[in-house]
N, C-alpha and C positions, 0 to 999 in steps of 0.2 A: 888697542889698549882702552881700559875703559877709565874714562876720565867724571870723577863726581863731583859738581858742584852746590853747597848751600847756596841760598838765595840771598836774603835779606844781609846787608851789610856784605858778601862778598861779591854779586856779578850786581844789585838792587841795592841801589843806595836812598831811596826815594818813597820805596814802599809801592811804586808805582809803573817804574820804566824801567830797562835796559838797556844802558848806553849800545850806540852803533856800532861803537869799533868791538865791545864784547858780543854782543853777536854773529860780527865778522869772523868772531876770532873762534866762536862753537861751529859755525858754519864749517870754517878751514876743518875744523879735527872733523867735522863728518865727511868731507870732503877724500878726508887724506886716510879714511878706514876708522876709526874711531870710532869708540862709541860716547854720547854724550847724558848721564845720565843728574839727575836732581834730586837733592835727598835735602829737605825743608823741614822745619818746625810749621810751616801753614799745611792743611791739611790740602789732600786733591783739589780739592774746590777751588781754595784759592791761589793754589798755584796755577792750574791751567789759563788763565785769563791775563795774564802777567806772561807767560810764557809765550816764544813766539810760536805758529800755528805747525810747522815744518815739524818742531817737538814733541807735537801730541803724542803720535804715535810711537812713542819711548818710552823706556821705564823710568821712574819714579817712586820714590819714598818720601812718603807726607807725615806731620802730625809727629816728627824726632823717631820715625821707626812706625806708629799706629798706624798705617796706610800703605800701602804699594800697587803701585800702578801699572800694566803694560798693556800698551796700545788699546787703550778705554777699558781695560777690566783691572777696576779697582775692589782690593780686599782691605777687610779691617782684623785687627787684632781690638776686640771688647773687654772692660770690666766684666767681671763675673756680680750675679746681684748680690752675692752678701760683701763683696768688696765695695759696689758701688752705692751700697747703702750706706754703708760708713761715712765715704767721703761724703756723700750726703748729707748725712746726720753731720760732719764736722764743719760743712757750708753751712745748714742751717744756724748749727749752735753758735760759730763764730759771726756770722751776719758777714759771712764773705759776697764780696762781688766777684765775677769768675765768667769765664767762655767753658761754654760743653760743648765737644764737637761729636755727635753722631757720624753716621758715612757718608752722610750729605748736609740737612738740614742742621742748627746750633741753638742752644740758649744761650745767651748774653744778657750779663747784666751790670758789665762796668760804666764806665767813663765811656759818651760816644765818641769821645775827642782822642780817645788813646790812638796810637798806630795800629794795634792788632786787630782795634773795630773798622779802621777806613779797610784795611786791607780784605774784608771779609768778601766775598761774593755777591752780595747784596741783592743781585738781581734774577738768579736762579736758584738762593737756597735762603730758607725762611726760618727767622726768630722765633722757638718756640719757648714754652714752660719747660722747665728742667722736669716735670712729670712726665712731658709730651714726647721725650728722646729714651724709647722702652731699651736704647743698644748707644751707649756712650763709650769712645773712643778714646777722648785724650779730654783731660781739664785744665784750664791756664786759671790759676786764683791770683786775686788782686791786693798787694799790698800786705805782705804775707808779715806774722809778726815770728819771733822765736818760739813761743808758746807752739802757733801752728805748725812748724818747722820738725819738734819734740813730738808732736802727734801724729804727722804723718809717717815719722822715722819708726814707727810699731805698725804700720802697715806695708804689704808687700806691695809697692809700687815701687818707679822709676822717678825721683826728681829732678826737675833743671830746675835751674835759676838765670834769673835776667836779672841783675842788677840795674841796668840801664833804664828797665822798661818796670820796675820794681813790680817783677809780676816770676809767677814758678808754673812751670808745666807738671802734670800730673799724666804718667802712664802706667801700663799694667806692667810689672816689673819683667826684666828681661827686655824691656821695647825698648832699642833706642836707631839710631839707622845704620849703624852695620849691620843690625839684628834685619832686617826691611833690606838693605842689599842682599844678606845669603839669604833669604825669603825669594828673591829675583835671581837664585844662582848666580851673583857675584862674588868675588870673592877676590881678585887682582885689581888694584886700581890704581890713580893718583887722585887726591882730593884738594879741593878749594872749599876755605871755609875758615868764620872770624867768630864766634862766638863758644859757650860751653860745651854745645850739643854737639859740636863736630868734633869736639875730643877723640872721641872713640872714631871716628875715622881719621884723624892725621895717625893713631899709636896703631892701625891696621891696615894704613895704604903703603905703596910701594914708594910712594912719593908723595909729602902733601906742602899746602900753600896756606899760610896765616894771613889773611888780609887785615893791616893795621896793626895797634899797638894794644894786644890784650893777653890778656891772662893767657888763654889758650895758647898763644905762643911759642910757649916753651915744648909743647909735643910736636909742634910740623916744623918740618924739613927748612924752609925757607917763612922770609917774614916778608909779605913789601907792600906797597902803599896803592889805595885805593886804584891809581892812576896809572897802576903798572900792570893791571889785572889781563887789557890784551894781550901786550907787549907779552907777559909772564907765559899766560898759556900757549902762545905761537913758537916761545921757547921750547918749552917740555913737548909741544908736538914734533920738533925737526929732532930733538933729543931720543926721544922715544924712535922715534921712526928708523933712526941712525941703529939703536940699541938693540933694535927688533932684526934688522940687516944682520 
């Protein structure tokens, strides 16, 4: 079975580490035939650095869909240039702060204190000028008002929103990570995941898992609390294992 988890807020509480016993607990489903795969709002970059080393060579969906990874060959889904001239001209004209992630390298120009800047790669991909990234993937804007909200909705893009992080991701419409799973020919799963952007995989997995007490809630299968994340998955692995018998 292939089991998907987000990152940040469901196995990553920290922005930084991975508790022990949830690695234990991806360890066991590799162990027991499984597949273990990670489907993130950070794009490849920065997830691999966070991830443990044994996962590299797995698949993966970065950037909410704009990224998929298998065993080091990563692809992007880009704006096309009259699309990404718009969002442009609407950074410019609104005097947004905002992340542009190209397939590697980013412009950045919010808050350095935010969590989405500590989390960046820092030491293998470089801040450039938003002129300097000729192929941009996915755009996170800062502090978004209703106005920008109304102007995006007359373009074909994909929006998330983070209320928490009062920040919206910006994709090419159609991109979100089930779209990045059947890109990886998946298409059976069970999913872990606490935020908007796993929406769309708890309402297409075969099983999924809502970490904490959020909106998204109401699509996955089961709800339970940060500290139940190994326990949970070691479940669904002897479950699954039984089911497949």
């Amino acid at each position: 079975m292939n089991f998907v988890f987000d990152i940040d807020g469901t196995i990553c509480f920290d922005g930084k580490t991975i508790e022990r016993s949830i690695i234990a607990a991806l360890n066991d489903l590799v162990e027991a035939g499984h597949e273990v795969i990670f489907a993130s709002a950070r794009p490849i970059r920065d997830m691999l650095p966070l991830l443990p080393k044994q996962f590299h060579q797995g698949r993966m969906v970065g950037g909410n869909g704009a990224f998929t990874y298998n065993n080091g060959d990563i692809k992007a889904n880009y704006f096309n240039e009259d699309l990404l001239a718009k969002l442009v001209s609407i950074i410019e004209t609104n005097e947004l702060t905002y992340l542009a992630d190209s397939d590697w390298d980013y412009a950045y120009t919010g808050d350095q204190k935010h969590p989405i800047y500590r989390n960046i790669n820092q030491a293998q991909a470089k801040n450039r000028q938003l002129n300097e990234l000729h192929k941009i993937c996915k755009i996170v804007l800062f502090h978004p008002s209703g106005k920008l909200i109304d102007e995006l909705s007359a373009l074909p893009v994909m929006v998330t929103s983070y209320k928490s992080e009062n920040a919206m991701d910006i994709s090419p419409l159609g991109i979100n990570k089930v779209k990045g799973l059947h890109n990886l020919n998946i298409h059976h799963f069970i999913a872990f995941g606490n935020d908007s952007n796993d929406q769309c995989l708890f309402e297409n997995a075969a099983y999924s898992v809502c970490i904490g007490n959020q909106d998204v809630q109401q699509y996955a299968t089961e709800k339970i609390d940060r500290a139940d994340v190994a326990k949970t998955i070691q479940k669904l692995m002897t479950i699954w294992k039984e089911n497949v018998k």
